[in-house]
Gaussian input, Z-matrix of N, CA and C with variables (Angstrom, degrees):
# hf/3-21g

backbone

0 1
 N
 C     1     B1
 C     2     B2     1     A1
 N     3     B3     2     A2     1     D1
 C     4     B4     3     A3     2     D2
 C     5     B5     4     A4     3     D3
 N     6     B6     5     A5     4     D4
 C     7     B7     6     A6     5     D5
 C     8     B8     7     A7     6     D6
 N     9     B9     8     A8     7     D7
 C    10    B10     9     A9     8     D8
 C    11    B11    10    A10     9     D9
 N    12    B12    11    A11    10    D10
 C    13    B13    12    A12    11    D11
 C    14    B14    13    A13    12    D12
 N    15    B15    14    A14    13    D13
 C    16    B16    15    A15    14    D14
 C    17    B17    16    A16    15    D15
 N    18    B18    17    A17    16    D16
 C    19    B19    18    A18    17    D17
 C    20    B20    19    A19    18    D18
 N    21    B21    20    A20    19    D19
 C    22    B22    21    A21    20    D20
 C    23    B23    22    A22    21    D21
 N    24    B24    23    A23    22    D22
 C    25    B25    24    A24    23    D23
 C    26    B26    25    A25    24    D24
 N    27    B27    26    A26    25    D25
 C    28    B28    27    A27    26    D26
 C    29    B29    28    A28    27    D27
 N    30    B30    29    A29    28    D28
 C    31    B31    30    A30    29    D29
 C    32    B32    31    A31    30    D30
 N    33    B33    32    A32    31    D31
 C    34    B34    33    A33    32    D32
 C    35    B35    34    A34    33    D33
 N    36    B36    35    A35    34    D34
 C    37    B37    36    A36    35    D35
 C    38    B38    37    A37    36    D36
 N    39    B39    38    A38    37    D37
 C    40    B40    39    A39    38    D38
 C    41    B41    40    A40    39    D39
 N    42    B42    41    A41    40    D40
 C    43    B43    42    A42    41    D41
 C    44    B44    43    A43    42    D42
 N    45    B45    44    A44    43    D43
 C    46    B46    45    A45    44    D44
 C    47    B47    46    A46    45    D45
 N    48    B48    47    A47    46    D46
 C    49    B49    48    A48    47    D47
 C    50    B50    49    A49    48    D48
 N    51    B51    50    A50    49    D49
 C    52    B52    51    A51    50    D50
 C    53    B53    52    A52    51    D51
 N    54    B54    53    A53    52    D52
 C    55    B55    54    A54    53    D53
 C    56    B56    55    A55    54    D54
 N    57    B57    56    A56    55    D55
 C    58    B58    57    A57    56    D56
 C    59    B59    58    A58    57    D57
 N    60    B60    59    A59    58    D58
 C    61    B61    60    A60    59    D59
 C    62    B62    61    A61    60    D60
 N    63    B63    62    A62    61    D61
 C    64    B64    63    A63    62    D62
 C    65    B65    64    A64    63    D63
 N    66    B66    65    A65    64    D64
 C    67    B67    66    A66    65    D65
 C    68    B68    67    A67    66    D66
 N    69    B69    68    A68    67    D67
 C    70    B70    69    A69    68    D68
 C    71    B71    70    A70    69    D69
 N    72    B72    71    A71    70    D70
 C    73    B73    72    A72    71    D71
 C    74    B74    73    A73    72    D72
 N    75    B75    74    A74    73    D73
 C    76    B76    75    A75    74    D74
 C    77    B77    76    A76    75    D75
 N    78    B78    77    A77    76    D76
 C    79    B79    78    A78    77    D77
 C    80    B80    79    A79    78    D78
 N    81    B81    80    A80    79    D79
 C    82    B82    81    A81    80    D80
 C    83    B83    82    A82    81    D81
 N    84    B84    83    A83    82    D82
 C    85    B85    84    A84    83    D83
 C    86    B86    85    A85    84    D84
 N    87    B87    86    A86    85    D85
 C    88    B88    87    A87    86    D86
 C    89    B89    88    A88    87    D87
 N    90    B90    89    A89    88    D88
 C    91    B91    90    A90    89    D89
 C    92    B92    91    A91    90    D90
 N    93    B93    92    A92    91    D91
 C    94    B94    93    A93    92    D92
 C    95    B95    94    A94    93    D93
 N    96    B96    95    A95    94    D94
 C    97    B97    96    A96    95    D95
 C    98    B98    97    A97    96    D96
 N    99    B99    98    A98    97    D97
 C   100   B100    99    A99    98    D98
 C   101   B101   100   A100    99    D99
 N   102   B102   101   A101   100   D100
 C   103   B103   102   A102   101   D101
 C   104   B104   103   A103   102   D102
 N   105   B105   104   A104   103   D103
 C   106   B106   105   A105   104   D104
 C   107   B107   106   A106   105   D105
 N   108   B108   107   A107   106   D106
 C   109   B109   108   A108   107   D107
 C   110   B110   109   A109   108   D108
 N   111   B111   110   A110   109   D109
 C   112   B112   111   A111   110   D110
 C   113   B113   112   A112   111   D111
 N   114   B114   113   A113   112   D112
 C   115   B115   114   A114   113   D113
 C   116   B116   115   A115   114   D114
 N   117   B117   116   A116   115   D115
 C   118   B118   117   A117   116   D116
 C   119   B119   118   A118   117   D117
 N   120   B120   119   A119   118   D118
 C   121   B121   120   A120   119   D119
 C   122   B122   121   A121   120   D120
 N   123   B123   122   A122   121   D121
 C   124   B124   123   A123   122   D122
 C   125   B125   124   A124   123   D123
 N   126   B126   125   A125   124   D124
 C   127   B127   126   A126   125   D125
 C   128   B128   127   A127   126   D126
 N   129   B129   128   A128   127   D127
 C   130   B130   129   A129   128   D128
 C   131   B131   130   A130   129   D129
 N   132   B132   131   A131   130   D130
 C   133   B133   132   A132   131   D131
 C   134   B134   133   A133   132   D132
 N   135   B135   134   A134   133   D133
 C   136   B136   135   A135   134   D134
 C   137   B137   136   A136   135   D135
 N   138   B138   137   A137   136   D136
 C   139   B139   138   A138   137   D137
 C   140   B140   139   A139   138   D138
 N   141   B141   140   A140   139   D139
 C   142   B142   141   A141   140   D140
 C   143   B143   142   A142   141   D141
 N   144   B144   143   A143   142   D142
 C   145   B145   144   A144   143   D143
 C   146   B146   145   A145   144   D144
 N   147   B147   146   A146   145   D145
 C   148   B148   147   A147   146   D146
 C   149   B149   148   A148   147   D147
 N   150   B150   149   A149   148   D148
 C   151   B151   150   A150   149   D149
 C   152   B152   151   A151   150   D150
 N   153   B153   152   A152   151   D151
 C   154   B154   153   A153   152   D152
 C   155   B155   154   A154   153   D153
 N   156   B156   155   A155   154   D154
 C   157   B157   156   A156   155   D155
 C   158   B158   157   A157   156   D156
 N   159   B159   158   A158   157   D157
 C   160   B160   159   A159   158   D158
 C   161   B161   160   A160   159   D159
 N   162   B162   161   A161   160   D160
 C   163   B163   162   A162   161   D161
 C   164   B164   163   A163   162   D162
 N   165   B165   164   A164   163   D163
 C   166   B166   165   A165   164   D164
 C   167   B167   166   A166   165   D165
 N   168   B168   167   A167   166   D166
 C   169   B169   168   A168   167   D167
 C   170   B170   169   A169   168   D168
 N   171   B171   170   A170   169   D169
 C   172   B172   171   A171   170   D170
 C   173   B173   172   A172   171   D171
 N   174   B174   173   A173   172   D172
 C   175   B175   174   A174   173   D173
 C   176   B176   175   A175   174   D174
 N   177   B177   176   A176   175   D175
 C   178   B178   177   A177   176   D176
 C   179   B179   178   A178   177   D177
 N   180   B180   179   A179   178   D178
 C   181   B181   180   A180   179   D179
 C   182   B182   181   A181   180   D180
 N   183   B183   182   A182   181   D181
 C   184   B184   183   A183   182   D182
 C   185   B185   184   A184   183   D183
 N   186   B186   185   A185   184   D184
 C   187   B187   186   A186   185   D185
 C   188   B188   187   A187   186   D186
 N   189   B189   188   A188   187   D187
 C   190   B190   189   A189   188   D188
 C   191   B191   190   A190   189   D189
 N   192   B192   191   A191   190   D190
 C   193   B193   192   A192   191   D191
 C   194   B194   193   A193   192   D192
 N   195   B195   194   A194   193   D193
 C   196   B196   195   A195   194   D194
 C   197   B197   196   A196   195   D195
 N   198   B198   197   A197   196   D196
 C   199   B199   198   A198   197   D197
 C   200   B200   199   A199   198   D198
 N   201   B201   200   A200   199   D199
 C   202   B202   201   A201   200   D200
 C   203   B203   202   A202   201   D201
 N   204   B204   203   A203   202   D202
 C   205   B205   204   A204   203   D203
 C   206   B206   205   A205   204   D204
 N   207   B207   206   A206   205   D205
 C   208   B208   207   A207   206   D206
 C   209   B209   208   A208   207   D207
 N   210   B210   209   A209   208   D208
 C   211   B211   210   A210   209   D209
 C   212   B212   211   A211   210   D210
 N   213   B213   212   A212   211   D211
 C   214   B214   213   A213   212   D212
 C   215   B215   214   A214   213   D213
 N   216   B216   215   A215   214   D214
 C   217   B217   216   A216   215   D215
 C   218   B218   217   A217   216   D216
 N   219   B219   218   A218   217   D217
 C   220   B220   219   A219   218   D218
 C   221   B221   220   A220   219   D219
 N   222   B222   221   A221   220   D220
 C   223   B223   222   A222   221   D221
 C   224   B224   223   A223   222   D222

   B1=1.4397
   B2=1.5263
   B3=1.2720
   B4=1.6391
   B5=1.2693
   B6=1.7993
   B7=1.7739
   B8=1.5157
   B9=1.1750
   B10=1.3356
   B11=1.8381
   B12=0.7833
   B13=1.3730
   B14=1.2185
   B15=1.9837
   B16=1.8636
   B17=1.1505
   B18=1.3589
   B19=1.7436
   B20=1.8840
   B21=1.3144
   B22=1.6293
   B23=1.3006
   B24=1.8825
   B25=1.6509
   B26=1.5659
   B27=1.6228
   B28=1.8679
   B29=1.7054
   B30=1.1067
   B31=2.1324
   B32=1.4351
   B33=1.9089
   B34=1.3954
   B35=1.1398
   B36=1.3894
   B37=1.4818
   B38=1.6957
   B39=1.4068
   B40=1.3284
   B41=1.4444
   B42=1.1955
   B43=1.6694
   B44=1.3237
   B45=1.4841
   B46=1.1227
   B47=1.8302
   B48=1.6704
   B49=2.0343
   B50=1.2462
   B51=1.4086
   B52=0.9210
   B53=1.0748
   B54=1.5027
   B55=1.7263
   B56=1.9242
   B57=1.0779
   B58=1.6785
   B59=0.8144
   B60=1.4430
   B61=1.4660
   B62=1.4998
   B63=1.4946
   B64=1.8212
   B65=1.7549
   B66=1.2232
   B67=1.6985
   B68=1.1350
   B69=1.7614
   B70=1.1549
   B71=1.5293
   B72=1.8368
   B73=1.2660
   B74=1.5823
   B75=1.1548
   B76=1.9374
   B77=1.5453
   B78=1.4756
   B79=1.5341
   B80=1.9262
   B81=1.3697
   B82=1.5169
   B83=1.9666
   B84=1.1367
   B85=1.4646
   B86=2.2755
   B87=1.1094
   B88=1.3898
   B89=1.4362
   B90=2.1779
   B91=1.4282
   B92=1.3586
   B93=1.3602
   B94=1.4533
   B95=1.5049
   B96=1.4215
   B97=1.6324
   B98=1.4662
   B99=1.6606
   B100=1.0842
   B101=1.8661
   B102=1.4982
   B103=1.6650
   B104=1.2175
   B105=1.0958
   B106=1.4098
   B107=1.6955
   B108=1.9197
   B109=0.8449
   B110=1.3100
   B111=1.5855
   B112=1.5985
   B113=1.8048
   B114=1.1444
   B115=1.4353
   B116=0.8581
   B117=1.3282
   B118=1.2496
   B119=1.9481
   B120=0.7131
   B121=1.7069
   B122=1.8280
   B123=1.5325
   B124=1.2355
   B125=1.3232
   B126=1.5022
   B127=1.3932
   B128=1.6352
   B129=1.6209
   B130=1.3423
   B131=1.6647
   B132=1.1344
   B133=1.3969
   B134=0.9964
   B135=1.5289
   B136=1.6907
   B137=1.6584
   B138=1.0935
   B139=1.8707
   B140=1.3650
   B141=1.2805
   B142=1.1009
   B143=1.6775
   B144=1.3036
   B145=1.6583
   B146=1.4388
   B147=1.0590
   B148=1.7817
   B149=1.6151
   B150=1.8086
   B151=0.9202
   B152=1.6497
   B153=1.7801
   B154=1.1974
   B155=1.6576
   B156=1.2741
   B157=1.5808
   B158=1.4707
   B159=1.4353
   B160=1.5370
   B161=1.6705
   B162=1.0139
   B163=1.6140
   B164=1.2334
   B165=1.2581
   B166=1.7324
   B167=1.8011
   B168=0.7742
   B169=1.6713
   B170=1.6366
   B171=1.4320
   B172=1.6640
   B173=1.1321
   B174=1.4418
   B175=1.6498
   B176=1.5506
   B177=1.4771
   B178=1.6899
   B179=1.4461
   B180=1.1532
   B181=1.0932
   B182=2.0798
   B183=1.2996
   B184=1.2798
   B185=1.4071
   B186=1.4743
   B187=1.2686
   B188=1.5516
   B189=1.4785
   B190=1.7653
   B191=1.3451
   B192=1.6578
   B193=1.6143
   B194=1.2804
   B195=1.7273
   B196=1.5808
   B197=2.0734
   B198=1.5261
   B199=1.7012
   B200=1.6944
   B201=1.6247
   B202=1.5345
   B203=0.9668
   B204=1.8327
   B205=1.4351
   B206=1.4945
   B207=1.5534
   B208=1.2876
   B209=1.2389
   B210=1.8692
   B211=1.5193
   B212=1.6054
   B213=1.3927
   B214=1.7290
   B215=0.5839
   B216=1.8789
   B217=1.2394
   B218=1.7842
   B219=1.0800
   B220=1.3805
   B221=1.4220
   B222=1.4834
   B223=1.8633
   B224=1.1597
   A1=109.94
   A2=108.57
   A3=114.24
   A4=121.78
   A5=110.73
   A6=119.10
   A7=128.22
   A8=111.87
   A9=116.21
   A10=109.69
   A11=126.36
   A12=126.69
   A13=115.71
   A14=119.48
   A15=96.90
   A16=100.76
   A17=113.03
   A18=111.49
   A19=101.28
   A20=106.91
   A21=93.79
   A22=107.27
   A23=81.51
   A24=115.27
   A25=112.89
   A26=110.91
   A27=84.68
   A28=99.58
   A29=93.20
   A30=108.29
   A31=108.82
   A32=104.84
   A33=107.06
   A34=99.09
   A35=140.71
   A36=117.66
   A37=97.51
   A38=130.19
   A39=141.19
   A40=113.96
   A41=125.04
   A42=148.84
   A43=98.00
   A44=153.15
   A45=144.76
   A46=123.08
   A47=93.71
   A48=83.74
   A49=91.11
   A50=170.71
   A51=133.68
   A52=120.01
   A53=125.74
   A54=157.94
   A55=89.21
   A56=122.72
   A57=102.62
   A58=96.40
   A59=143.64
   A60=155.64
   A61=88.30
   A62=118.50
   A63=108.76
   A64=110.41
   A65=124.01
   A66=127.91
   A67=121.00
   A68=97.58
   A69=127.62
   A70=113.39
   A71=112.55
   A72=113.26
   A73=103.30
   A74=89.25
   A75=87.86
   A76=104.30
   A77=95.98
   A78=103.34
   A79=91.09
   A80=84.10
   A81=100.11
   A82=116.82
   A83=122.84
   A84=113.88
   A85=77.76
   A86=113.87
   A87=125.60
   A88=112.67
   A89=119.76
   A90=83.83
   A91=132.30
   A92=118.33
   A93=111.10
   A94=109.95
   A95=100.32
   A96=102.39
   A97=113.36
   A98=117.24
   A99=118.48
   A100=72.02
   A101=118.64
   A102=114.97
   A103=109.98
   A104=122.99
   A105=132.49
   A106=106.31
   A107=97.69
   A108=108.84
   A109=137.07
   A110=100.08
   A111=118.73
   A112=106.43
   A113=134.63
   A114=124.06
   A115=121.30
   A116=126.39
   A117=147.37
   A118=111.86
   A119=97.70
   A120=117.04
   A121=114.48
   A122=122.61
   A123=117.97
   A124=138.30
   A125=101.96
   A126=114.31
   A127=132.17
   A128=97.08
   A129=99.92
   A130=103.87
   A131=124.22
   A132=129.49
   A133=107.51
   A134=102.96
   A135=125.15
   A136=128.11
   A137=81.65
   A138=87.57
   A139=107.02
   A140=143.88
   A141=157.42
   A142=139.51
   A143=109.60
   A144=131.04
   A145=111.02
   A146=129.35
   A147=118.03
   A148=99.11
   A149=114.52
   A150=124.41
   A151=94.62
   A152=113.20
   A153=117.94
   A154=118.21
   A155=131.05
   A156=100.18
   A157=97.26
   A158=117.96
   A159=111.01
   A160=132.76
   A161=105.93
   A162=122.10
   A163=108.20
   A164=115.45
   A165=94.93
   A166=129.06
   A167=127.39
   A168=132.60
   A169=88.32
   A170=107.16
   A171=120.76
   A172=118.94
   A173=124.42
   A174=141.78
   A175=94.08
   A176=97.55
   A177=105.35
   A178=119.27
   A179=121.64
   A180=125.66
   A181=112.08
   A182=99.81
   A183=87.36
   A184=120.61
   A185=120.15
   A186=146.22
   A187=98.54
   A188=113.97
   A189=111.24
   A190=113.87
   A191=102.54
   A192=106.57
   A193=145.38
   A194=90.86
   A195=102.92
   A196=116.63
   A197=101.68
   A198=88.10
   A199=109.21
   A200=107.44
   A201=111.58
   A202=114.97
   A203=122.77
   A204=133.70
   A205=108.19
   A206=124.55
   A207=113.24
   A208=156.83
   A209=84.29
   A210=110.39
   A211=104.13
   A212=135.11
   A213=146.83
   A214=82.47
   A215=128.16
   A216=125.69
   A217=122.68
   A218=121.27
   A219=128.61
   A220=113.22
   A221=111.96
   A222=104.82
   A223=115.80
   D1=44.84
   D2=172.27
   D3=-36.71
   D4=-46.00
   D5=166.24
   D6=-46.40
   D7=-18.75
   D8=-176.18
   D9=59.03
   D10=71.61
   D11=176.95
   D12=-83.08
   D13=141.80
   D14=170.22
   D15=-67.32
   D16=-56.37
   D17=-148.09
   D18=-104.92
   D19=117.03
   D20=156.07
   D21=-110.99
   D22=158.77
   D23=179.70
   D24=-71.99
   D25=114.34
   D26=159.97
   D27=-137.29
   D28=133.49
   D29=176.36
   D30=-109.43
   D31=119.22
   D32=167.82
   D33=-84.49
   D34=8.68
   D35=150.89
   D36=94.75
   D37=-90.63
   D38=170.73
   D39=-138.65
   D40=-142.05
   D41=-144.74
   D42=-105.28
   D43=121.67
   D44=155.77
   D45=-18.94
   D46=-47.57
   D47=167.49
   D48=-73.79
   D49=-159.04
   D50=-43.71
   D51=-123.62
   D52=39.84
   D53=160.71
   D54=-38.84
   D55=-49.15
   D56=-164.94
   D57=-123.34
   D58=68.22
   D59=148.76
   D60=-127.58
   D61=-54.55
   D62=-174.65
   D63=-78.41
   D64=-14.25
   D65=-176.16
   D66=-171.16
   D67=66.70
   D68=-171.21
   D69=-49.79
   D70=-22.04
   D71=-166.65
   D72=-98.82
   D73=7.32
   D74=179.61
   D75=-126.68
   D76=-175.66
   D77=-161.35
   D78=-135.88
   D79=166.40
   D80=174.55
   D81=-118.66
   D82=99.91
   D83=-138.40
   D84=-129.77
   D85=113.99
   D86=163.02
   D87=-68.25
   D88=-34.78
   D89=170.39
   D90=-91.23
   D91=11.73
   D92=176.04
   D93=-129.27
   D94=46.73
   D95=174.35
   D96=-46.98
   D97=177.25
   D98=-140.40
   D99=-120.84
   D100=-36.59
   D101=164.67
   D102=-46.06
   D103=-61.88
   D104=-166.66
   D105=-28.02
   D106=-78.71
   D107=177.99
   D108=-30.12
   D109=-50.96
   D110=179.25
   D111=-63.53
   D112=-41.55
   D113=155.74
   D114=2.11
   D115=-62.79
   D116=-167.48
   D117=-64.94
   D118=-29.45
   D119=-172.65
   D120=-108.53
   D121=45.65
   D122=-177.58
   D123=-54.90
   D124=-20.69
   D125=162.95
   D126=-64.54
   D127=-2.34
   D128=-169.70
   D129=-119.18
   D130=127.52
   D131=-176.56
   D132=-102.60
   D133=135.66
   D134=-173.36
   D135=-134.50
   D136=144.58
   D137=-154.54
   D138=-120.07
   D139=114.74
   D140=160.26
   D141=-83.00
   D142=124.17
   D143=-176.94
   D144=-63.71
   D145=132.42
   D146=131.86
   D147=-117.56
   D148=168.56
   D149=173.64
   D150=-114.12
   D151=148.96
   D152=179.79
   D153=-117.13
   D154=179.08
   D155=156.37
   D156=103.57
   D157=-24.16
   D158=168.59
   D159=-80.46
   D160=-11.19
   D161=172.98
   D162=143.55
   D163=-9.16
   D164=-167.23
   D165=-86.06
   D166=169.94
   D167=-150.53
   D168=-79.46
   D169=167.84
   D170=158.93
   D171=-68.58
   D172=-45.48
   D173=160.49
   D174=-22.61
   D175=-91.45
   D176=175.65
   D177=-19.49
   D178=-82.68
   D179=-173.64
   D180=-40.72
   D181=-48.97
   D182=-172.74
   D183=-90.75
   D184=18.10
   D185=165.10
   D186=-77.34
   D187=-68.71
   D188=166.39
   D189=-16.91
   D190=-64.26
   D191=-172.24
   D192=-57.45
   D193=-35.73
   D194=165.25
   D195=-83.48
   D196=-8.89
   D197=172.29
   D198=-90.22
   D199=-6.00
   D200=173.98
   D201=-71.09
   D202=-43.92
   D203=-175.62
   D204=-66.48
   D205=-40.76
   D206=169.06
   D207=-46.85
   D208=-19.89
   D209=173.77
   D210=-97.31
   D211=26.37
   D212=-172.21
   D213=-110.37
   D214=133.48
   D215=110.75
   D216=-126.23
   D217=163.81
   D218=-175.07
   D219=-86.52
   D220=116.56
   D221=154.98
   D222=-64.98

């Protein structure tokens, strides 16, 4: 992150089932999340996408939300 950005972008895209039906060419990999990484960088606030509307349940979706919040924390 040479740019120094305030805010980065990160999009899980959708629902874990249907991660390779929407980006088939990508993967979904927990150890080198893209949160993780950002940890490292507290000064920089980051804000994250899902897209909805593809089939997946409410459950789902708010399952997304709480593994997003896990990766939050406050200075």
């Amino acid at each position: 992150m040479d740019a120094q950005p305030e805010i980065l972008n990160h999009n899980v895209e959708t629902v874990p089932r249907m991660f390779k039906h929407v980006q088939p060419q990508d993967h979904t990999s927990g150890a080198d999340h893209p949160l993780e990484r950002q940890a490292a960088r507290p000064k920089v606030l980051t804000k994250s996408g899902i897209m909805v509307g593809l089939g997946e349940t409410f459950d789902e979706v708010i399952e997304v939300m709480r593994d997003l919040s896990s990766w939050a924390w406050i200075s």
